[in-house]
N, C-alpha and C positions, 0 to 999 in steps of 0.2 A: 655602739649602744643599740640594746635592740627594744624597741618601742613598744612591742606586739606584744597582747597577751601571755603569756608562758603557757597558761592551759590552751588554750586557742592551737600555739607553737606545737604545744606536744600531741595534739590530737589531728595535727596534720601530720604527725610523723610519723605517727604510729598504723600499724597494717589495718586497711580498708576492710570491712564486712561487706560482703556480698550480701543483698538485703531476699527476705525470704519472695521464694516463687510464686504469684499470684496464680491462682486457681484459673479464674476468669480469662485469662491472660495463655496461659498455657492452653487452654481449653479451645481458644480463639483463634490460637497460630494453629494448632492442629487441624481446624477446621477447614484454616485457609487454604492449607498445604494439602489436605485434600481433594479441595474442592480444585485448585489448581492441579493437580495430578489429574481430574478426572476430566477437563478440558482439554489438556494435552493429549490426554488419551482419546476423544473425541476429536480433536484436530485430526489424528493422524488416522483416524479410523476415514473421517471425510475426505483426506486425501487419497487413502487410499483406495478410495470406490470413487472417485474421481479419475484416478488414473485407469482402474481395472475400465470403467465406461470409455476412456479413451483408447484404450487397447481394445474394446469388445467393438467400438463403432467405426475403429478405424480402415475398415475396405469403404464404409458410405463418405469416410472423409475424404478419402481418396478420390472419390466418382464425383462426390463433389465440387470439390479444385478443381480437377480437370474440366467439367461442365463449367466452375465458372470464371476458368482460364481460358477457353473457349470463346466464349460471350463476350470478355473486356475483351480480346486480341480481334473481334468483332466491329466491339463499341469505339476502341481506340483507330481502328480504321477508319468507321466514320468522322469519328470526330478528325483525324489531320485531312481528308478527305478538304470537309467543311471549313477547315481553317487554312487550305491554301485558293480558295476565294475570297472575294474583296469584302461579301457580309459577313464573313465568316469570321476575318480578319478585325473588321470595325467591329463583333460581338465580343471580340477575345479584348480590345482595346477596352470598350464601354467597361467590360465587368475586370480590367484591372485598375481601371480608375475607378470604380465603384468599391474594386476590396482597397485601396490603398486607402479611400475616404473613410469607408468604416475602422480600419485598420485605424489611420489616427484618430479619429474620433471617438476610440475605447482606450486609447492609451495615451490621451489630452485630460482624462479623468482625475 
């Protein structure tokens, strides 16, 4: 026994209408899909003159690392220098009881 409508019944059975194209609508996504193309295209334009600057600057990068491979292989000498003395030692002690303090006392929050 079927309870349902009959009209209701045959007008779900019957083939769906695709409902007409809104103007506005159409009009909208085209827009969208534009404006998204011309960002994509902008993306790639900024990369690419990102990379060409990193190919045009790179003998200064070079000169640079090395100057400042130089300087830490300098600085890191000082410093084990400094920390196989005994204040040296007690500074290295103070400031990792100092970061482990702050350490949990950001992640006690």
């Amino acid at each position: 026994m079927n309870e349902l409508d009959p009209f209701l019944s045959e007008r779900f059975r019957s083939e769906h209408t695709q409902l007409a194209p809104e103007p506005f609508l159409s009009v909208t996504l085209r827009r969208v899909e534009a404006e998204r193309a011309r960002a994509r295209t902008r993306r790639y334009i900024g990369q690419a003159i990102a990379l060409i600057g990193v190919i045009w600057a790179s003998p200064w990068l070079v000169q640079a690392s090395t100057l400042l491979s130089a300087r830490l292989d300098g600085l890191f000498a000082k410093a084990s220098w400094l920390f196989h003395t005994p204040i040296g030692m007690g500074i290295a002690a103070l400031g990792m009881i100092l970061g482990a303090a702050l350490f949990r006392g950001r992640t006690s929050r």
